[in-house]
C-alpha positions as CSV (number, residue, x, y, z in Angstrom):
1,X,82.9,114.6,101.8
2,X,83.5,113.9,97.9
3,X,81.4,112.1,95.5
4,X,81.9,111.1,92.2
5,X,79.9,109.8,89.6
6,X,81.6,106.6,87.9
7,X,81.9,107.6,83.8
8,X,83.1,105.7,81.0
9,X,86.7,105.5,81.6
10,X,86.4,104.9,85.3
11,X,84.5,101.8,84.3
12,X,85.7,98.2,85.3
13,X,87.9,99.8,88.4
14,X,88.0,98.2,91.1
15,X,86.9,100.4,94.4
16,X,90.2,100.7,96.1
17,X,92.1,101.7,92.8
18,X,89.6,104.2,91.8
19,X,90.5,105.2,95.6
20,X,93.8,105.5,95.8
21,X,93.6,107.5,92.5
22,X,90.9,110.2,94.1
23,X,92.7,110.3,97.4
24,X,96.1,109.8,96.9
25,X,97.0,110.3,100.3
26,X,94.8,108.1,102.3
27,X,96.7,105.5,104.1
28,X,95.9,101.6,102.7
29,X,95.0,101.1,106.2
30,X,92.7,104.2,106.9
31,X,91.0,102.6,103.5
32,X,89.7,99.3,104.9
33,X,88.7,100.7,108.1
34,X,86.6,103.8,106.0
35,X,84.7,100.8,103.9
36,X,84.3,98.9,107.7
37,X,82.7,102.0,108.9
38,X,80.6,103.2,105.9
39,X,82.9,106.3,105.8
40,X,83.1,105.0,102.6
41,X,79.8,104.3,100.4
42,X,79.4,103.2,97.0
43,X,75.5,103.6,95.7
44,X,74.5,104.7,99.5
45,X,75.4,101.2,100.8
46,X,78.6,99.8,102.2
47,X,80.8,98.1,99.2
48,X,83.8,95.7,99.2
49,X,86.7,96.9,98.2
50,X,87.4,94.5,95.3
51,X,83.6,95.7,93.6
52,X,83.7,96.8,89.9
53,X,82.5,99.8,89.4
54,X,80.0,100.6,87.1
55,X,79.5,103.7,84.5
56,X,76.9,106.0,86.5
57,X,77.5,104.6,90.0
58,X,78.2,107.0,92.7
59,X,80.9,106.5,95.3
60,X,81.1,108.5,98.3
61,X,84.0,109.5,100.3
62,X,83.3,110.6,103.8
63,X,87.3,111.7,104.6
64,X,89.3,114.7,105.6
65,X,90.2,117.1,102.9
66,X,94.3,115.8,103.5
67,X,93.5,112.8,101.9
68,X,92.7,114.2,98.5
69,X,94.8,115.4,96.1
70,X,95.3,119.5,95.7
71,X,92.6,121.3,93.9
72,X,95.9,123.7,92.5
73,X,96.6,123.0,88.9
74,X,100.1,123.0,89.0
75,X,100.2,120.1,86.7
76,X,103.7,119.0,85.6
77,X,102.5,119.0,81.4
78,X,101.7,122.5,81.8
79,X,105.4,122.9,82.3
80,X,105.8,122.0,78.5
81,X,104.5,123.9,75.0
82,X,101.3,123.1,73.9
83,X,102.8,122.5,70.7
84,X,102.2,119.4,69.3
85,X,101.7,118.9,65.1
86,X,98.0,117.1,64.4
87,X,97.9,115.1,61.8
88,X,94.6,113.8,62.7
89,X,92.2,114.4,65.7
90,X,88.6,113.3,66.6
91,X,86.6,112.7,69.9
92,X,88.3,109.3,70.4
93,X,91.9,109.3,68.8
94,X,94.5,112.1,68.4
95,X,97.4,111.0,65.7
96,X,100.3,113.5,66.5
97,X,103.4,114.1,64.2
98,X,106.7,113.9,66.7
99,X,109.7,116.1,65.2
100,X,113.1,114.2,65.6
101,X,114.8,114.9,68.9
102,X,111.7,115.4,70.9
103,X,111.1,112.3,73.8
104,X,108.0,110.8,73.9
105,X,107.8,110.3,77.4
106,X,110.4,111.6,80.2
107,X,113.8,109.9,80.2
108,X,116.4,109.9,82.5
109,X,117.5,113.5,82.0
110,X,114.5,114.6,83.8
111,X,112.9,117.2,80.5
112,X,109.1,117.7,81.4
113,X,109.2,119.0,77.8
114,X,107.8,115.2,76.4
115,X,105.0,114.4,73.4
116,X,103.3,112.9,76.0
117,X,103.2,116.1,78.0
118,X,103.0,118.1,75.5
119,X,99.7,116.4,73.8
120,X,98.2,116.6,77.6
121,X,99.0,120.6,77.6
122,X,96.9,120.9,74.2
123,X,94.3,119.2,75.4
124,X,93.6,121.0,78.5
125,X,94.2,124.2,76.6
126,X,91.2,122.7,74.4
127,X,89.0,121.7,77.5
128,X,89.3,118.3,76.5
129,X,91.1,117.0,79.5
130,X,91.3,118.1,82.9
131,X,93.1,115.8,85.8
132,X,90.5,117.3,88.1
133,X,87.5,116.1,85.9
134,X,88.9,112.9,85.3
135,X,89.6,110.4,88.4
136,X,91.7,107.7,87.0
137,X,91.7,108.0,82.9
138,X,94.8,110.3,81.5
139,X,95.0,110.3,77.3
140,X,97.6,107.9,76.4
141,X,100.4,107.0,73.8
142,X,99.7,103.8,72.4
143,X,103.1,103.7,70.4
144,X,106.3,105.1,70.8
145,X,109.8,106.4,68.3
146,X,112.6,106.7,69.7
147,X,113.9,110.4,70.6
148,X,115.9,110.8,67.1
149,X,113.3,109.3,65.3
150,X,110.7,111.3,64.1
151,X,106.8,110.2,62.9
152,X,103.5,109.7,63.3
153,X,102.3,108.6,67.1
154,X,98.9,107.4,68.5
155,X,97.2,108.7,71.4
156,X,93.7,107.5,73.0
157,X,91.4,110.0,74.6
158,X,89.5,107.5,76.4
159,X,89.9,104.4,78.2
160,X,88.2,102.2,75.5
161,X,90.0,103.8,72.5
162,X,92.9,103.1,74.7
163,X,92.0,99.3,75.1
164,X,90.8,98.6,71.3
165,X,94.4,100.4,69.8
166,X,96.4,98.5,72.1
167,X,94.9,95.1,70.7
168,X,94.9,96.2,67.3
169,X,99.0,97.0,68.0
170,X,99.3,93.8,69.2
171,X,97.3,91.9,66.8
172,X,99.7,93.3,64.1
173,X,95.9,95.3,62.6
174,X,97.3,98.8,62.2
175,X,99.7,99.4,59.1
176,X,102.9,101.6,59.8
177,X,105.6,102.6,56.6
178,X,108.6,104.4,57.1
179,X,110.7,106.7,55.0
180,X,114.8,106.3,55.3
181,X,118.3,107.3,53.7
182,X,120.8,104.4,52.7
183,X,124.1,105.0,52.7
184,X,124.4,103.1,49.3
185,X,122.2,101.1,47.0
186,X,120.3,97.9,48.5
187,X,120.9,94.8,45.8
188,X,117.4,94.4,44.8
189,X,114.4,97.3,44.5
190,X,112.1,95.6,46.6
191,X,112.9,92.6,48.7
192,X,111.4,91.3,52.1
193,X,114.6,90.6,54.6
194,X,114.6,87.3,57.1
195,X,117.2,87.0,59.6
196,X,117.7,86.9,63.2
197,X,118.4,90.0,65.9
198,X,120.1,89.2,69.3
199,X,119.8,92.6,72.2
200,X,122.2,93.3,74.2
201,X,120.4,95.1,77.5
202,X,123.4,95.9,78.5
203,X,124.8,98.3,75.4
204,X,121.5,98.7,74.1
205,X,122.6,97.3,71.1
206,X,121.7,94.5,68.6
207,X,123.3,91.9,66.3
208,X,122.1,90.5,63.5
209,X,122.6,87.2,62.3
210,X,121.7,85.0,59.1
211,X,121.8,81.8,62.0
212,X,119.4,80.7,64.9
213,X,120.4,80.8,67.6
214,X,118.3,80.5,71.4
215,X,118.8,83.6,72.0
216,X,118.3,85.7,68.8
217,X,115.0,86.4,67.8
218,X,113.4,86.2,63.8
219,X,113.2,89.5,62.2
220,X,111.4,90.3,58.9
221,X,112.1,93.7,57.0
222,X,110.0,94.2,53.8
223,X,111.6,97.7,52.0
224,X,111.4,99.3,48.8
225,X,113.5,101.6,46.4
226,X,111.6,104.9,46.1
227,X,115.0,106.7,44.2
228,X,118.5,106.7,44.6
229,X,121.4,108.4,42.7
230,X,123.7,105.9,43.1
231,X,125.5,107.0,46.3
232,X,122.5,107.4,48.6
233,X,118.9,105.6,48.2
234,X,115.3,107.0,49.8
235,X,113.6,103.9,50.6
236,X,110.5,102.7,52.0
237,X,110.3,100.5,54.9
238,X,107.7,98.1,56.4
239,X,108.1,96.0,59.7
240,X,106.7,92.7,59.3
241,X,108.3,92.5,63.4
242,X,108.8,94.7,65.7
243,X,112.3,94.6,67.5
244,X,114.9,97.3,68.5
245,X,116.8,99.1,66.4
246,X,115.5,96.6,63.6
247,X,115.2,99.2,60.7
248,X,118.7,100.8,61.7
249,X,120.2,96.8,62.1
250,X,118.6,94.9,59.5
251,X,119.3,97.9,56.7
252,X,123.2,98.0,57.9
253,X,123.6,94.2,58.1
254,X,122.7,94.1,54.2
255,X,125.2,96.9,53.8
256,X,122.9,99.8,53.3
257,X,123.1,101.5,57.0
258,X,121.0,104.4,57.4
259,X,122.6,108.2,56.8
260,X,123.0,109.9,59.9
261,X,122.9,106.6,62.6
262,X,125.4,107.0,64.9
263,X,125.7,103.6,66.4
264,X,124.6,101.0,63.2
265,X,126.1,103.6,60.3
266,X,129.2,105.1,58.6
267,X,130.4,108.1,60.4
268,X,132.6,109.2,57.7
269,X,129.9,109.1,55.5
270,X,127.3,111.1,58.5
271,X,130.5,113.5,58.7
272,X,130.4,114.2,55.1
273,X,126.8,115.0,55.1
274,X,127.2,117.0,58.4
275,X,124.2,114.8,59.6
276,X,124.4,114.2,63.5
277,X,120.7,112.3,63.2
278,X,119.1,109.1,61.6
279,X,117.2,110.0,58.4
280,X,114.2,107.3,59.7
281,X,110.6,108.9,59.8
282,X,107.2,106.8,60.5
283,X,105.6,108.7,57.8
284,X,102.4,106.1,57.0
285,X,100.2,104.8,58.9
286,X,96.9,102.5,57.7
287,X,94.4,101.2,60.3
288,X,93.7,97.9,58.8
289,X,91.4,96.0,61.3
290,X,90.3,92.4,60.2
291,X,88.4,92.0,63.5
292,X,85.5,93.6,65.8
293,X,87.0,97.3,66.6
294,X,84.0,98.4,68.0
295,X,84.2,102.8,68.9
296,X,87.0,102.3,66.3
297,X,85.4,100.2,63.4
298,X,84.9,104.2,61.4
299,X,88.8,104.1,61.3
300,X,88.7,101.1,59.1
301,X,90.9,101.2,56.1
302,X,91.5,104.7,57.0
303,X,95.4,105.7,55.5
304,X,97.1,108.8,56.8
305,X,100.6,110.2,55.9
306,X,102.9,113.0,57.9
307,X,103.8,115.9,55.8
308,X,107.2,117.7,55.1
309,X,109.6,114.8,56.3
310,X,112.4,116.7,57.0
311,X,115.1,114.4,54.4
312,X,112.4,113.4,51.8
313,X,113.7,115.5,49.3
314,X,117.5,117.0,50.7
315,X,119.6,114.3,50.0
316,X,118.0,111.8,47.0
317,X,117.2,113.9,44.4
């Protein structure tokens, strides 16, 4: 037998997902007839499987020890460094600088070596999270950058940090500003860009157009010339939308791709530089919340900046 004592993140579950979480290896089938048989109790009474659970409820699992999961901690993160760069960390929220080149979370080539793993490793290593401790809430990313894009990324420690950042995201209520390295000099020092993108899921690779069309999608760039000496520019960025590849599209459709983009720049030019990486870094970010953020609401108007971009001060000078 196993009991558990509902916390804060297990909240809101319903009984048979908090079930199959906790004993991975019961059969759907064994499930219903362990609720049928009061083999499974929630509170010392039979339950239903679709009940809410409640924070401080205690469930009870009257089943063979080859239903759970194993007690070994061979977790797959542990597999990855503990090496993660913080750029700001409290009990709720952990604001992580990725380095270009790293995943966030595991791609096709199989690398356990992930931010996402990596952030889990240095919290266990902290005793703030342990997959043992914690039946169904794992910290999560609430944004992600590309592999060759470096920056700052979010993480939630707890299922309602987790909840309140991904509506803020959504909501458009959290700030991000980007650094970047045209190849060239943008017509105007400041100038907020309107045009339309169309994806190709195919290529994984965009168009962009000044025409709309039904199948292209409004994009607005807003960037800024920070310096330039005439050949290159270091520029700020800000994504009034969010689409793919936007920054790397919408920069190379004016004529100013960035330095170092394989697939939207100038290779010559990338050559020249000996630059095999896009010089595009999420170096800003501002939690600007103009509704209830309750845990959060301390993060207000908050503004904090990753150090040491790697191309801030290489190329422009």
């Amino acid at each position: 037998m196993k009991k558990y004592i509902i916390n804060s993140n297990d909240a809101g579950q319903r009984v048979d997902k908090f079930i199959q979480k906790a004993a991975p290896n019961l059969p759907q089938s064994m499930m219903y007839k362990g609720i049928r048989t009061k083999n499974i109790k929630l509170n010392r009474k039979r339950c239903e499987i679709s009940t809410r659970l409640s924070e401080g409820d205690v469930l009870e699992l009257y089943l063979p020890d080859e239903f759970f999961g194993s007690d070994e901690k061979e977790y797959e993160f542990l597999k990855a460094p503990a090496d993660i760069t913080v750029v700001y960390e409290d009990e709720n929220i952990l604001l992580m600088d990725k380095k270009n080149g790293l995943v966030v979370h595991e791609d096709n080539d199989g690398s356990v070596d992930t931010l996402v793993n990596r952030m889990l490793h240095y919290l266990y290593a902290k005793g703030e999270y342990d997959p043992a401790d914690e039946n169904s809430f794992t910290p999560a990313l609430c944004n992600r950058l590309d592999r060759n894009t470096g920056g700052i990324v979010i993480a939630a420690k707890n299922a309602e940090s987790l909840r309140i950042l991904n509506q803020k995201i959504k909501d458009r209520e959290l700030e991000k500003k980007y650094l970047c390295i045209l190849v060239g000099v943008p017509p105007k020092k400041s100038d907020t860009l309107t045009h339309y993108l169309f994806k190709d899921s195919k290529t994984n690779t965009v168009t962009v157009s000044d025409k709309k069309t039904a199948s292209n999608k409004t994009i607005i760039t807003k960037y800024r010339v920070l310096r330039t000496d005439g050949t290159l520019t270091l520029a700020e960025i800000e994504l009034m939308t969010g689409r793919t590849h936007q920054i790397r599209a919408h920069m190379a459709y004016i004529g100013c791709p960035l330095l170092g983009d394989g697939k939207y720049g100038i290779n010559r030019v990338n050559r020249s530089y000996n630059i095999k990486t896009q010089a595009l870094y999420s170096y800003k970010l501002k939690f600007d919340f103009t509704t209830d953020s309750g845990i959060l609401s301390y993060l207000n108007g908050r503004e904090f900046t990753a150090e040491n971009v790697w191309f801030a001060d290489k190329f422009v000078k």
